[in-house]
DOPARO-61679 format. One record per residue: x, y, z of N, C-alpha, C in turn. Coordinates in nm, 2 decimals. Example, Ala and Ser with C-alpha at 12.3 -4.5 7.8 and 13.67 -1.06 7.14 Angstrom:
// residues 2
<<1.32; -0.57; 0.78>; <1.23; -0.45; 0.78>; <1.32; -0.33; 0.78>>
<<1.28; -0.22; 0.71>; <1.37; -0.11; 0.71>; <1.29; 0.00; 0.79>>
END
This chain:
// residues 235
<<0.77; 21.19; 14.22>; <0.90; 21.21; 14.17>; <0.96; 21.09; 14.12>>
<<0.98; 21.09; 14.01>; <1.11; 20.96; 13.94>; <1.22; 20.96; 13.98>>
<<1.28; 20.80; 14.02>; <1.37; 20.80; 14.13>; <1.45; 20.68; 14.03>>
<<1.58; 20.69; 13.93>; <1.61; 20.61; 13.89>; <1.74; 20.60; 13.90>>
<<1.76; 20.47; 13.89>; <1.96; 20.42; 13.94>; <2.02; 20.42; 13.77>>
<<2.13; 20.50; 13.76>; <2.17; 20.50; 13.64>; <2.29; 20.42; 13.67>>
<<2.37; 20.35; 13.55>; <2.53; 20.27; 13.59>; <2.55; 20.30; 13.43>>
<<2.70; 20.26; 13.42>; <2.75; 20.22; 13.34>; <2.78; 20.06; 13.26>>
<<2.80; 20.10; 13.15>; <2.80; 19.96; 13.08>; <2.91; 19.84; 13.14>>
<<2.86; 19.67; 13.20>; <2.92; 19.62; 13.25>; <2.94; 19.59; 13.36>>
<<2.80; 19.71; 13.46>; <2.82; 19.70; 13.59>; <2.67; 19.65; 13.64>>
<<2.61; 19.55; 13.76>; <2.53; 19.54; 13.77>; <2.44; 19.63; 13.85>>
<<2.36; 19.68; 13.91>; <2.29; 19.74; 14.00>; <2.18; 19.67; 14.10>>
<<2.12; 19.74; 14.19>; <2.01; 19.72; 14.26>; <1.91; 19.83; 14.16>>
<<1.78; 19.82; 14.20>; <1.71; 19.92; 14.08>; <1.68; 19.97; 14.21>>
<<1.56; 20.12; 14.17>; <1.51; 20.19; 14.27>; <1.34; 20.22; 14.24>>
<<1.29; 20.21; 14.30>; <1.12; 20.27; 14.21>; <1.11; 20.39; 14.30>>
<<0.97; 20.41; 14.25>; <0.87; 20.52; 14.25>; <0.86; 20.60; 14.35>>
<<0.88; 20.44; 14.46>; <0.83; 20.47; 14.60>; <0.95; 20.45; 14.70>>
<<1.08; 20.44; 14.65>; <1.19; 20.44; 14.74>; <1.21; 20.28; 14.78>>
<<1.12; 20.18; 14.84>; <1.21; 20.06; 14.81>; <1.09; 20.00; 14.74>>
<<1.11; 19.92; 14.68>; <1.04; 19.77; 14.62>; <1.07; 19.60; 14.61>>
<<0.91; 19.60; 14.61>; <0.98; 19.40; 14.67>; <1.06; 19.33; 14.50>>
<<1.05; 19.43; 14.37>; <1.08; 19.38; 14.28>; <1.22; 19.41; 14.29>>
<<1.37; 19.36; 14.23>; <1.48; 19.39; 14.19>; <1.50; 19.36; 14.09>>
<<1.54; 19.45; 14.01>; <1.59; 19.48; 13.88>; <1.73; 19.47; 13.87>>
<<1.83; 19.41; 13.81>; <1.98; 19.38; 13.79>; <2.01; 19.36; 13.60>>
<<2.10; 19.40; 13.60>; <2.13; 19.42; 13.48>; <2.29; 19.31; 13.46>>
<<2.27; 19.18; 13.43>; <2.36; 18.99; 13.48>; <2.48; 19.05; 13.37>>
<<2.49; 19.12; 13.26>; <2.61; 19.12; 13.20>; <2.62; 19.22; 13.10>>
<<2.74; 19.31; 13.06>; <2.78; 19.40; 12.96>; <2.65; 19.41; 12.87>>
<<2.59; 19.46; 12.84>; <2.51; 19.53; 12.69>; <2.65; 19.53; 12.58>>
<<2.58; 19.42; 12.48>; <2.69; 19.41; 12.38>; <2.60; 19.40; 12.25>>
<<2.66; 19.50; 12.16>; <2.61; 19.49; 12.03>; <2.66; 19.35; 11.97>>
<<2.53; 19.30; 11.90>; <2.56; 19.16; 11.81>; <2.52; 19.14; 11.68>>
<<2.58; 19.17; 11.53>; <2.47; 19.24; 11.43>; <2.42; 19.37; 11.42>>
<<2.28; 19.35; 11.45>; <2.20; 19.50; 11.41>; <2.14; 19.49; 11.59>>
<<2.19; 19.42; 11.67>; <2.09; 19.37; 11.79>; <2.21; 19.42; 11.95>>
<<2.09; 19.48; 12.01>; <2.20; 19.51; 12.13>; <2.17; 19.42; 12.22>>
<<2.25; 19.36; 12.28>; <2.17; 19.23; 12.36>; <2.17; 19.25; 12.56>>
<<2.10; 19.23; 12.60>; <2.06; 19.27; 12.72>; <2.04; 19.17; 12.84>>
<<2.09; 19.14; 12.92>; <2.06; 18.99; 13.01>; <1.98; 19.09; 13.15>>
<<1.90; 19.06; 13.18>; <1.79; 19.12; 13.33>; <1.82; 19.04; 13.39>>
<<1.79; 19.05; 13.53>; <1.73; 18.95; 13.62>; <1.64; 18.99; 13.72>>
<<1.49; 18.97; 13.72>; <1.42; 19.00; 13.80>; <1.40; 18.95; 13.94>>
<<1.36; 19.00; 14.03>; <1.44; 18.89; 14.15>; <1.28; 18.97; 14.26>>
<<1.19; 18.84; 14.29>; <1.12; 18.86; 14.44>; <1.16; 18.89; 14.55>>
<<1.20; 18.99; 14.61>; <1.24; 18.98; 14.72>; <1.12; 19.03; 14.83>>
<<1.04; 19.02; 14.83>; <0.91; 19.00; 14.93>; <0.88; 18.87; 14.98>>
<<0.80; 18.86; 15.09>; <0.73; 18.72; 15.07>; <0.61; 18.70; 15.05>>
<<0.56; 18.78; 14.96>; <0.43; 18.74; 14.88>; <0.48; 18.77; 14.74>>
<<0.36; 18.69; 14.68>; <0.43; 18.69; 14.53>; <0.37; 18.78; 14.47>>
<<0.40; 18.82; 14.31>; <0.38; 18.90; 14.28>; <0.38; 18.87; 14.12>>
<<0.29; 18.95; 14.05>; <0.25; 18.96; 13.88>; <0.34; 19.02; 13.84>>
<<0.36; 19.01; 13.72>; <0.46; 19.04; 13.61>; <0.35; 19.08; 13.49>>
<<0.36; 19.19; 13.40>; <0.28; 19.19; 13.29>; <0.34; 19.10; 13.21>>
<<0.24; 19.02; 13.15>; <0.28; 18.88; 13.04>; <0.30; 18.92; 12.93>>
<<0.23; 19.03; 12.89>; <0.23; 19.12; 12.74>; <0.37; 19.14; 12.72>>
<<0.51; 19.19; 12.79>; <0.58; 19.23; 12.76>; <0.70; 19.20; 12.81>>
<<0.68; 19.06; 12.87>; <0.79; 18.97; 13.00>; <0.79; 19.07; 13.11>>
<<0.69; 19.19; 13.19>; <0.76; 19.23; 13.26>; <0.82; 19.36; 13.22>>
<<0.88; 19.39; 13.16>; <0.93; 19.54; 13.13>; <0.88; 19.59; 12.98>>
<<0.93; 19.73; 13.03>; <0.96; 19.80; 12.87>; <1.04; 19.88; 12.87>>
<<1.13; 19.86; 12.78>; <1.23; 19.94; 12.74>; <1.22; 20.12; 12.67>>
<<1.29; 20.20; 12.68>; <1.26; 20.33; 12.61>; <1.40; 20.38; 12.62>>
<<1.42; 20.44; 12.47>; <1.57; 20.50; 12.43>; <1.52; 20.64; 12.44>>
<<1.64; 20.72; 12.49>; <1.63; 20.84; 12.48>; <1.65; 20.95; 12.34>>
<<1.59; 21.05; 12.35>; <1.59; 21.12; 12.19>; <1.63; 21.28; 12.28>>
<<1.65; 21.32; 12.18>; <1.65; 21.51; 12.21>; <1.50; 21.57; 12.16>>
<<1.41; 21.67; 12.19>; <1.31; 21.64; 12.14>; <1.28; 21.84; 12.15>>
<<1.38; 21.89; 12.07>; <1.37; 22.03; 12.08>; <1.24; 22.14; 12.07>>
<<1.16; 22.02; 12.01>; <1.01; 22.13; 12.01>; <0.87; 22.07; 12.09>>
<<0.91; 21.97; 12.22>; <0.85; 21.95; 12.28>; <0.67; 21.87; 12.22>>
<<0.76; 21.77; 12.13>; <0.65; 21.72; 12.06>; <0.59; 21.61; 12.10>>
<<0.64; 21.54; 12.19>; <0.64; 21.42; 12.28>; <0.55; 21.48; 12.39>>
<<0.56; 21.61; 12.47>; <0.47; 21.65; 12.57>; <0.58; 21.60; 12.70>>
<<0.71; 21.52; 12.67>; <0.78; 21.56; 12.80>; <0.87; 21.71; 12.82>>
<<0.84; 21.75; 12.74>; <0.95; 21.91; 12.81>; <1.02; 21.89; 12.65>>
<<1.12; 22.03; 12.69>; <1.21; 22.06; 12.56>; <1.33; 21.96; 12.61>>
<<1.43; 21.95; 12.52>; <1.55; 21.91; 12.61>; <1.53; 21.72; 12.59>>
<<1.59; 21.61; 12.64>; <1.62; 21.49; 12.63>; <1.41; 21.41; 12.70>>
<<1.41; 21.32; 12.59>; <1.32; 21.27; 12.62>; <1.30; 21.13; 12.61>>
<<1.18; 21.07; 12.58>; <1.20; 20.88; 12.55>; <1.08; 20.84; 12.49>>
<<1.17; 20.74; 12.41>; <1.05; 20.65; 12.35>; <1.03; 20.52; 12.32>>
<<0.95; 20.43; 12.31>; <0.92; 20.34; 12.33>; <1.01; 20.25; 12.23>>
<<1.06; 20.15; 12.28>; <1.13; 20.03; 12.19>; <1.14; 19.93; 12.20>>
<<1.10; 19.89; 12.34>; <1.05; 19.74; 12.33>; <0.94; 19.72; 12.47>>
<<0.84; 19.63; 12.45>; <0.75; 19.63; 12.55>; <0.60; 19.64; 12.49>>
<<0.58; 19.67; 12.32>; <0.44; 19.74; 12.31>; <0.39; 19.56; 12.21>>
<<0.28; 19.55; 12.26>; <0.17; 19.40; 12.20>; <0.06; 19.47; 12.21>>
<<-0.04; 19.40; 12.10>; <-0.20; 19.37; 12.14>; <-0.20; 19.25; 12.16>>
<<-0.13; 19.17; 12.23>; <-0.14; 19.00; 12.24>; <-0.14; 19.01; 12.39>>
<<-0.31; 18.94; 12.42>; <-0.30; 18.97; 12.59>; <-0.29; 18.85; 12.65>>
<<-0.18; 18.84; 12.73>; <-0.11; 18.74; 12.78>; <-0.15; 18.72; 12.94>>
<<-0.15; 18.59; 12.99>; <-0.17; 18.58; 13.17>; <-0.04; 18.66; 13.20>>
<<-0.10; 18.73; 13.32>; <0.04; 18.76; 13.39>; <0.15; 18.66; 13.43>>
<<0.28; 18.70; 13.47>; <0.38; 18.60; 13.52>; <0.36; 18.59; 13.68>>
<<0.34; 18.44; 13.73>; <0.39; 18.52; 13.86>; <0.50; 18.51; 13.91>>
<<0.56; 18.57; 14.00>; <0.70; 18.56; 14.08>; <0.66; 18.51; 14.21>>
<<0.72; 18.37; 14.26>; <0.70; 18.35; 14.41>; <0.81; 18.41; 14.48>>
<<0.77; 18.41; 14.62>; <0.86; 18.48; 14.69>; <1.05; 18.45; 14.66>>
<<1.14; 18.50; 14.65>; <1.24; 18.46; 14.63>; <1.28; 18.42; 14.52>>
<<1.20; 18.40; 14.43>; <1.20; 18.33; 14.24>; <1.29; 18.47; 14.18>>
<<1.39; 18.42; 14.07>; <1.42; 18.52; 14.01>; <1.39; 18.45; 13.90>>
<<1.39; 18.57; 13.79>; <1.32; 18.55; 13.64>; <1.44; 18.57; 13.55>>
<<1.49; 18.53; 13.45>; <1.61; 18.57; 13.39>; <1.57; 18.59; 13.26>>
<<1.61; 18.72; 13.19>; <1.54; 18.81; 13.08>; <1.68; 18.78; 12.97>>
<<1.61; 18.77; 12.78>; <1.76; 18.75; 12.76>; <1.68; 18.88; 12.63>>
<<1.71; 18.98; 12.62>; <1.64; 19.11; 12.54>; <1.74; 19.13; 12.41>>
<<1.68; 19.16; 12.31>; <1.71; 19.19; 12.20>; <1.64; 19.33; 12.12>>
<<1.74; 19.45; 12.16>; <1.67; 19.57; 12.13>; <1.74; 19.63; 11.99>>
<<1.69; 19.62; 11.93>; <1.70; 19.67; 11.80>; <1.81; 19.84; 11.74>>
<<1.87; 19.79; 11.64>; <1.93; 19.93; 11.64>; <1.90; 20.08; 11.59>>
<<1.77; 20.06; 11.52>; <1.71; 20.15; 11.50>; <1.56; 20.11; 11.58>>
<<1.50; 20.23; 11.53>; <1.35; 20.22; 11.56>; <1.28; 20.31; 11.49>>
<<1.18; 20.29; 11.45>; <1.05; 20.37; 11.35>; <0.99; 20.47; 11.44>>
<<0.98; 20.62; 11.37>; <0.89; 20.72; 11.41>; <0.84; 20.76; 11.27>>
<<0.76; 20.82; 11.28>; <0.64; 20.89; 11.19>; <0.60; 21.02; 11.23>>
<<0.58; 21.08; 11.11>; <0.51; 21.22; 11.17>; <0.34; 21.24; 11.13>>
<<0.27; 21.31; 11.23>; <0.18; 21.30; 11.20>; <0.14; 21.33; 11.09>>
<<0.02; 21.25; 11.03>; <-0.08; 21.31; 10.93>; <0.01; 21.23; 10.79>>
<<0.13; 21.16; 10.84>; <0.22; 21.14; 10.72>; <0.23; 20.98; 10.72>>
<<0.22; 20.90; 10.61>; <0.27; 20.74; 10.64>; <0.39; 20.69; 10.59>>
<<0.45; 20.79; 10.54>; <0.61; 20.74; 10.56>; <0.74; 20.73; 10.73>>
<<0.77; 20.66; 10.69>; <0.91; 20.58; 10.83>; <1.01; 20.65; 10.85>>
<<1.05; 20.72; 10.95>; <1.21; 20.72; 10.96>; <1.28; 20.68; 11.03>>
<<1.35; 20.58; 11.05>; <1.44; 20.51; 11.11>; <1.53; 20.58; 11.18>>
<<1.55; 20.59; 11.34>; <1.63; 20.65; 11.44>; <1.71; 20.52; 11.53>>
<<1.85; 20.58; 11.51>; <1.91; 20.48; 11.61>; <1.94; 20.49; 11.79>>
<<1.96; 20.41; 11.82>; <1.94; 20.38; 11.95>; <2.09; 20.45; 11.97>>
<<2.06; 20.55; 12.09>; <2.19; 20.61; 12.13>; <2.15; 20.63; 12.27>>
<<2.30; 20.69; 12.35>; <2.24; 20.75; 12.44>; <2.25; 20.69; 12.58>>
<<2.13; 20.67; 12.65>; <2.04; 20.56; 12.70>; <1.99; 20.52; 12.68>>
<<1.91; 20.39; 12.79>; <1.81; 20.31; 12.79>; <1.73; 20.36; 12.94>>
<<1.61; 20.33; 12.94>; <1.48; 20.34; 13.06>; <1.45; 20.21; 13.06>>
<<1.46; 20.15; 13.17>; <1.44; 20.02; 13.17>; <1.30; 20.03; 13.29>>
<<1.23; 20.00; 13.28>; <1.08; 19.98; 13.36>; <1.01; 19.85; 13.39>>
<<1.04; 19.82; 13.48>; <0.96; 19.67; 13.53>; <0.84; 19.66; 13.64>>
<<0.72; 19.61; 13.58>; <0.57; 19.69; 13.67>; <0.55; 19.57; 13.70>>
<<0.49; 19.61; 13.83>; <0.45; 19.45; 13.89>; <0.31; 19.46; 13.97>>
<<0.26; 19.43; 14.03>; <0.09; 19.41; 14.09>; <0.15; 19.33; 14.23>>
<<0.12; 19.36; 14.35>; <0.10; 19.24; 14.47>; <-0.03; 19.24; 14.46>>
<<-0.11; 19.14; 14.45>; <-0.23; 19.07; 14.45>; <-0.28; 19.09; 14.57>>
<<-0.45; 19.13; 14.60>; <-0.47; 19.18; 14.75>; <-0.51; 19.04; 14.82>>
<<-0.48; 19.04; 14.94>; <-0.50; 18.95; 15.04>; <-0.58; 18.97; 15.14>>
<<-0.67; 18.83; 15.21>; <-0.73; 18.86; 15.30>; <-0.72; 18.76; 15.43>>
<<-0.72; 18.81; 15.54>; <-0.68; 18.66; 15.67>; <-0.80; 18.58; 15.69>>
<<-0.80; 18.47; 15.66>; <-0.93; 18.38; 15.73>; <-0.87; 18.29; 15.80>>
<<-0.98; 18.25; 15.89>; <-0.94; 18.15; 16.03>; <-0.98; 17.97; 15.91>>
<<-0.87; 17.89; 15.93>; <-0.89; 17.79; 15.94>; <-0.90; 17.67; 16.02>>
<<-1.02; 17.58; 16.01>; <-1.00; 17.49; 16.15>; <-0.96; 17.38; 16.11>>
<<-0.90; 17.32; 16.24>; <-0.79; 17.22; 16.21>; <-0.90; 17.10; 16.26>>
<<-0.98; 17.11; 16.36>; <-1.04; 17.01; 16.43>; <-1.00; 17.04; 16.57>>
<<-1.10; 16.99; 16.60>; <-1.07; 16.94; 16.78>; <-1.04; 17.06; 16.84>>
<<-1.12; 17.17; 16.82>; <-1.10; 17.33; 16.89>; <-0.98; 17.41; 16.86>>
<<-0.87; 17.33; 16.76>; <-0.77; 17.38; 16.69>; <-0.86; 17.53; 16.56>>
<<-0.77; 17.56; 16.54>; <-0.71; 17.63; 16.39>; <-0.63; 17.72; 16.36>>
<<-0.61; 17.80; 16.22>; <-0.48; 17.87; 16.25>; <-0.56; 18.00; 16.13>>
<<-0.47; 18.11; 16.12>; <-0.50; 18.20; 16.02>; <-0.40; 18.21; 15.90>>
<<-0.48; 18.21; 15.78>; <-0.39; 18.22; 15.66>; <-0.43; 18.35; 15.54>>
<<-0.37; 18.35; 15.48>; <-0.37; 18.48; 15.35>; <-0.44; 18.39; 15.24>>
<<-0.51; 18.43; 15.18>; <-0.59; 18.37; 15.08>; <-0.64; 18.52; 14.96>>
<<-0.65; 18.47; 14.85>; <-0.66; 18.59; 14.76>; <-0.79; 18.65; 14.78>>
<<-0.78; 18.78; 14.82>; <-0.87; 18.88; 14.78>; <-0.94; 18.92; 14.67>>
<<-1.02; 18.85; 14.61>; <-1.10; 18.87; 14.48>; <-1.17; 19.02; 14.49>>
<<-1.21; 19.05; 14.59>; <-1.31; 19.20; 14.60>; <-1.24; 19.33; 14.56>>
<<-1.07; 19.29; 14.60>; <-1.01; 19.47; 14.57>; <-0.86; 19.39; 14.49>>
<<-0.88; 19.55; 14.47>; <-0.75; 19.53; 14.38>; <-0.63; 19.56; 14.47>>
<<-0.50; 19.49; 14.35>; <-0.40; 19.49; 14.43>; <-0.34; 19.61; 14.43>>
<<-0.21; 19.60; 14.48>; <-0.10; 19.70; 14.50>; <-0.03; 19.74; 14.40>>
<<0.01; 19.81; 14.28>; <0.09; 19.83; 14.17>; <0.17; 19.91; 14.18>>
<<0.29; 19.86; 14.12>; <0.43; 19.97; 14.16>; <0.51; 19.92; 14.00>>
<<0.63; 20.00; 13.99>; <0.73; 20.00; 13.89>; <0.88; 20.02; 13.98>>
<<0.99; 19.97; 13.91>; <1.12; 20.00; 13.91>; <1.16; 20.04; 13.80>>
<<1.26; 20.13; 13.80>; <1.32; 20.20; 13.72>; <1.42; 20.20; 13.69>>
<<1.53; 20.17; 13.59>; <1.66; 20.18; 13.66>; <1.72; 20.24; 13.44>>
<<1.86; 20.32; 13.45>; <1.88; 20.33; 13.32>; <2.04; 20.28; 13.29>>
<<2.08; 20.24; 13.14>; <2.20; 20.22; 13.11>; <2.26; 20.34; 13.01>>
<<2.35; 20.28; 12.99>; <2.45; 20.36; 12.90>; <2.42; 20.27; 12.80>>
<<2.43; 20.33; 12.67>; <2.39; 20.25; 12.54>; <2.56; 20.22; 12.52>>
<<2.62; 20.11; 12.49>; <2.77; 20.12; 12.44>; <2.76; 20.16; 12.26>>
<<2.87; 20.20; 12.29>; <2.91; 20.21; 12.12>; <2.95; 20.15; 12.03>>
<<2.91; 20.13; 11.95>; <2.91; 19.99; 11.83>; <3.10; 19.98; 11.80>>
<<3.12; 19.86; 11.79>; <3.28; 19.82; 11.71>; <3.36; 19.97; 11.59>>
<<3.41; 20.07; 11.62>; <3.41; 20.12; 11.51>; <3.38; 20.23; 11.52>>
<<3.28; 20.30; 11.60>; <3.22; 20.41; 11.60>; <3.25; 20.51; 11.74>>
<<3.30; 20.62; 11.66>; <3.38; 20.74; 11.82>; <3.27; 20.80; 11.90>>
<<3.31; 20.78; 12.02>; <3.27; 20.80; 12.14>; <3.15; 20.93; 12.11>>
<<3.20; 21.04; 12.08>; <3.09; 21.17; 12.02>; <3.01; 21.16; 11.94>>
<<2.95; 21.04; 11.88>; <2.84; 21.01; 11.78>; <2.76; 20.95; 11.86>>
<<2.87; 20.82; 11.96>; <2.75; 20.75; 11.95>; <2.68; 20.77; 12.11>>
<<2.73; 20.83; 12.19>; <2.70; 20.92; 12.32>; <2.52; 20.98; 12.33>>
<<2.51; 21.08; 12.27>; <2.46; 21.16; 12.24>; <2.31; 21.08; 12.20>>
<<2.20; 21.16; 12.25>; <2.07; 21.10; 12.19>; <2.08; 21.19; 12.08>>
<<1.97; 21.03; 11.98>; <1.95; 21.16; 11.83>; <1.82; 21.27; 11.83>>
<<1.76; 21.31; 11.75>; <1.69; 21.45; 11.75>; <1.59; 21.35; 11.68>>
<<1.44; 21.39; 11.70>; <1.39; 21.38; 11.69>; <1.28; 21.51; 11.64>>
<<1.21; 21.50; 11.53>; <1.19; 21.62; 11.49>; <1.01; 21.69; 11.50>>
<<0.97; 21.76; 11.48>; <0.84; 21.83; 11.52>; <0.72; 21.75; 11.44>>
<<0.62; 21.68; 11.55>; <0.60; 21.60; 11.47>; <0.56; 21.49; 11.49>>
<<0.67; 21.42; 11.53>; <0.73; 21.27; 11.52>; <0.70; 21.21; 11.59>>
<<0.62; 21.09; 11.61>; <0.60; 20.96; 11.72>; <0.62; 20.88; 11.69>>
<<0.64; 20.81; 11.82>; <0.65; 20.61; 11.80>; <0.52; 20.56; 11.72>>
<<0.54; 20.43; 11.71>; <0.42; 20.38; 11.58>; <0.31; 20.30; 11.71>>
<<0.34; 20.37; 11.82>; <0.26; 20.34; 11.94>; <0.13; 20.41; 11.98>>
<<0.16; 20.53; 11.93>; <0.09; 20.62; 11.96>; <-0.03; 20.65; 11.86>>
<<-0.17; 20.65; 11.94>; <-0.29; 20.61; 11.88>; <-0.31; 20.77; 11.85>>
<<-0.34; 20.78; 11.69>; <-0.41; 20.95; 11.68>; <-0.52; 20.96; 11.66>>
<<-0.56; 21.05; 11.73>; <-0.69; 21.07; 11.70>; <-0.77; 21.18; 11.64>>
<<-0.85; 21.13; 11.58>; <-0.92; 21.18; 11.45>; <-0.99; 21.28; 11.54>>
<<-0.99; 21.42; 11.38>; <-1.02; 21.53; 11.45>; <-1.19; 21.51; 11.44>>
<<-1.24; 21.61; 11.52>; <-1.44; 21.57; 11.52>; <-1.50; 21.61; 11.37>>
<<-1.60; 21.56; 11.34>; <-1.67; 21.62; 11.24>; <-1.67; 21.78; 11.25>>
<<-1.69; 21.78; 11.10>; <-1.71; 21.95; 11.07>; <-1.88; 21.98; 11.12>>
<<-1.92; 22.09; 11.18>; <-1.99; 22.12; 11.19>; <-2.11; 22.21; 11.10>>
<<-2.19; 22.18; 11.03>; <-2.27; 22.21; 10.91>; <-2.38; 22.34; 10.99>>
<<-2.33; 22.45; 10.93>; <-2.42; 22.58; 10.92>; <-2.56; 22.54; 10.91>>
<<-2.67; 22.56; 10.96>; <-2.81; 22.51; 10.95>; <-2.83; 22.66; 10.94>>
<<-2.89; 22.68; 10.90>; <-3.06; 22.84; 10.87>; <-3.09; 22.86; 10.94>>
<<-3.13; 22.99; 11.04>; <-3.22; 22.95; 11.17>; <-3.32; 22.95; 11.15>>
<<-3.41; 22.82; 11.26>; <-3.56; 22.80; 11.23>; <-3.63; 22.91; 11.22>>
<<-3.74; 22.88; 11.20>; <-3.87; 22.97; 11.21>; <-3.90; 22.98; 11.36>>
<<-3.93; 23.11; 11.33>; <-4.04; 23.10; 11.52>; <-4.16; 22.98; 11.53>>
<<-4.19; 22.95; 11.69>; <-4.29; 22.89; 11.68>; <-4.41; 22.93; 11.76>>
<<-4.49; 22.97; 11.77>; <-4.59; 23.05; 11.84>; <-4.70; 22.95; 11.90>>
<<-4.73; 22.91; 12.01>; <-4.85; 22.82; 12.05>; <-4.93; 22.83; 12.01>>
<<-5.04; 22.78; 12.00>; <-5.21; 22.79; 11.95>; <-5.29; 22.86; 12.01>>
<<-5.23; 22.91; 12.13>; <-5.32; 22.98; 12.21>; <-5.30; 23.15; 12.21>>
<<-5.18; 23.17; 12.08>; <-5.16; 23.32; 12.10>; <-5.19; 23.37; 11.98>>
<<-5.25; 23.47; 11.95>; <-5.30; 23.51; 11.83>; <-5.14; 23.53; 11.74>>
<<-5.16; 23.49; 11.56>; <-5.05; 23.48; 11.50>; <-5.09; 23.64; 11.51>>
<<-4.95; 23.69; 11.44>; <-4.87; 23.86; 11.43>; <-4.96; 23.90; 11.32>>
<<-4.99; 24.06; 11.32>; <-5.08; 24.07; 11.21>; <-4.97; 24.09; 11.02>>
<<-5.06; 24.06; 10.95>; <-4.96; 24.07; 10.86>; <-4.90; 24.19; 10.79>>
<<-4.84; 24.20; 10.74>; <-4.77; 24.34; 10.67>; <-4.85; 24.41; 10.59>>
END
């Protein structure tokens, strides 16, 4: 079950994940303010475990997703309010970040006012603006660990955590959502509301895939009869 901390614009939060608590914190350092065509966003990611932990490098760490209305369930989330992707997508594969224990990370985001969808089978754009909400998502990895005895000398030693190369680690997300504010100008009932997105339509993320070849009618063969059986007599 999805477990996310919604606020208002200007207020900070604790975030929540997947699994009820996490060693990542997610905080939201100041007001969401439109600047230009750019809505500007300050994070702060914050270790609070004492093992460190990866950050995806591809994408600082999060991805962002605005919400749409999606009446004909084209997206495959349900009828009714859905999301899509607007910031967070690369083919640039990056090392991860790490976070040491207690390190916070400070995010300075620039999310765009519109965003491109397409409809299948079509290669023209339509530009959708960001209303609504935001889905803010920060995925992290604890790296797996193993205890080995180290000796100090002289019948001494002690045990320590050293990286686990054999297994994989632990992977979790936080989740947390805002209020989109409304631009200098624009009444509260426009800019509230997610926009509609229509039957069809995807982010320019989404990989389609090509339908299979056609399959070609062949003749049926001829019978084949072994050598050992007398052929049919003829007509």
């Amino acid at each position: 079950m999805l477990v996310v901390s919604s606020l208002a614009c200007g207020q900070g939060t604790n975030s929540t994940s997947r699994s009820g608590s996490s060693p990542l914190e997610v905080k939201v350092t100041s007001r969401p303010r439109w600047s230009d065509t750019c809505l500007r966003l300050s994070l702060q990611l914050t270790n609070g475990s004492e093992s460190s932990i990866l950050l995806d490098g591809m994408y600082e760490g999060v991805k962002i997703y605005s919400s749409v209305i999606d009446a004909t369930n084209t997206l495959g989330q349900g009828t009714g309010q859905a999301w899509m992707l607007v910031y967070g997508w690369t083919d640039v594969v990056s090392e991860p970040i790490k976070l040491a224990p207690g390190a916070r990370r400070q995010l300075a985001l620039c999310i765009g006012e519109t965003f491109p969808v397409k409809e299948t089978g079509k290669a023209t754009l339509r530009q959708v603006r960001v209303r609504g909400k935001l889905r803010i998502v920060a995925e992290y990895e604890i790296p797996a660990q193993r205890i080995i005895h180290r000796s100090l000398g002289k019948g001494k030693g002690e045990y320590i955590l050293v990286p686990d190369v054999l297994n994989r680690g632990t992977f979790g997300e936080v989740v947390l959502e805002i209020t989109v504010p409304c631009p200098n100008g624009t009444g509260e009932t426009s800019c509230l509301s997610p926009p509609p997105i229509f039957s069809g339509e995807h982010d320019l993320y989404t990989i389609e895939l090509e339908p299979p070849p056609e399959i070609e009618i062949q003749p049926p063969a001829l019978p084949i009869f072994p050598i050992d059986r007398p052929l049919p007599p003829k007509p």
